[in-house]
N, C-alpha and C positions, 0 to 999 in steps of 0.2 A: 915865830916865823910863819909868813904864810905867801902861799905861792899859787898863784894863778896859770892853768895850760892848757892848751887845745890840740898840744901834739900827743901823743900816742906817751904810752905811759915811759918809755926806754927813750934817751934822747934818739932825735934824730942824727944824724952823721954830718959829721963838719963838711963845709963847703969843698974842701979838698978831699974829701974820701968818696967812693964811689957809692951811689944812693942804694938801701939797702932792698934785696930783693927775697921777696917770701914766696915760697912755691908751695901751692897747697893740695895735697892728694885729694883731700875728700871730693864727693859728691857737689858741694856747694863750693861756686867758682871764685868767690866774695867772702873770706874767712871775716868772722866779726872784728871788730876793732875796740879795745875797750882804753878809756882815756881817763887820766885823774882831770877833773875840773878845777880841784882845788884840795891843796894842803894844808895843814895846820897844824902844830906840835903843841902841848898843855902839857908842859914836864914830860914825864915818859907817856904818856897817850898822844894817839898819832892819828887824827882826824881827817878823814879823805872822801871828797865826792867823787863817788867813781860815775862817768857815763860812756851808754854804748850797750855793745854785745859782749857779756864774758860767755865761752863756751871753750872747747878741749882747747883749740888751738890761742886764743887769746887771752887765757889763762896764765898765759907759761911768763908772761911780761908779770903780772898780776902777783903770781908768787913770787919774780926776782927781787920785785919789789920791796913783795914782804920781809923776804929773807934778808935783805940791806937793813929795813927797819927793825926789824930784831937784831942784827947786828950793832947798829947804832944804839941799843939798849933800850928802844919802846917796848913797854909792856903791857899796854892797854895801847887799842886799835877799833875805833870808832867809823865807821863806814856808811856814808851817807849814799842811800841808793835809789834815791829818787829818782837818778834818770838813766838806770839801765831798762835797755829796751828788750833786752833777752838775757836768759841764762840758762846754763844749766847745768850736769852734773861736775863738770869742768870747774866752774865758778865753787860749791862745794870741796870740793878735791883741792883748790888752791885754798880753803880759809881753816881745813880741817887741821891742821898739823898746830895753827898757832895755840889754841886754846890746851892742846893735850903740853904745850910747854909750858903750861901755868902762868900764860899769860891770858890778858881780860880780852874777849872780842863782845862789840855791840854793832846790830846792825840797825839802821836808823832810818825813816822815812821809805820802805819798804815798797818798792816798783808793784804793779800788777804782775808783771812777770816773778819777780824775786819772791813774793807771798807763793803765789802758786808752785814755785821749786820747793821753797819750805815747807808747804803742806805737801805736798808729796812725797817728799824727802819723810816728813812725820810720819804720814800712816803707813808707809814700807818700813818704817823700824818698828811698828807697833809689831806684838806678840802675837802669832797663830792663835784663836780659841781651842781650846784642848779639848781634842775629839772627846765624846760620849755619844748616847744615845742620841738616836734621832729629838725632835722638838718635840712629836706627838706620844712618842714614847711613856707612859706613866710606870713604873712598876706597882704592880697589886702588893700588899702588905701580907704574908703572911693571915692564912685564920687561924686564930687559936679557938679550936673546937675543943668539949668535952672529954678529957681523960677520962679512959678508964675498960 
């Protein structure tokens, strides 16, 4: 199966329902928009170009997604993200749940944007250095001087 789209990842509403309207509190008047470009099922792996903005609010499409696709019994989930133009901790939050179900995630073709969430995302999980002495700190050895 594979399926080509430029709408917005949820269909849009039938000609007869009334168009749907997103009201966004934040700061930024223009929430992103994140789209699948293109689908593809390989047995249970589910291959998707995703493009756009994922961030808190455009997420929320992102994860229903997923969660349809886990329902339908994909277990491997291939993510081609070459043409997201922003992300961020939002975009994590929706991918994090799939993998702790013992299912496979790969991300694939890696945005400038999506590299720079993953490295950052890295060295915030890295481990604090465990305090000791300062650097210039040496301790002196013990003398052993002459008994007696």
């Amino acid at each position: 199966m594979n399926t080509s789209s430029t709408a917005p990842i949820l269909s849009a509403p039938l000609a007869t329902e009334a168009p749907l309207t997103v009201y966004d509190s934040g700061a930024d008047s223009a929430p992103g928009v994140i789209l699948i470009h293109s689908c593809t099922t390989l047995g249970t792996t589910l291959v998707v170009h995703l493009a756009g903005e994922i961030d808190h609010f455009s997420a929320a499409p992102l994860r229903a997604f997923l969660a349809s696709a886990a329902d339908n019994g994909h277990t491997g989930l291939v993510l081609d993200c070459s043409r997201v133009t922003f992300c961020d901790s939002g975009f994590l939050a929706a991918l994090d749940w799939w993998p702790r179900q013992g299912r496979r995630l790969r991300l694939t073709h890696r945005s400038r944007a999506v590299e720079r969430l993953l490295r950052t995302a890295a060295a915030a999980a890295l481990p604090a250095p465990a305090p000791g002495p300062p650097a210039r700190y040496r301790p002196t050895p013990p003398r052993l001087g002459p008994t007696g």
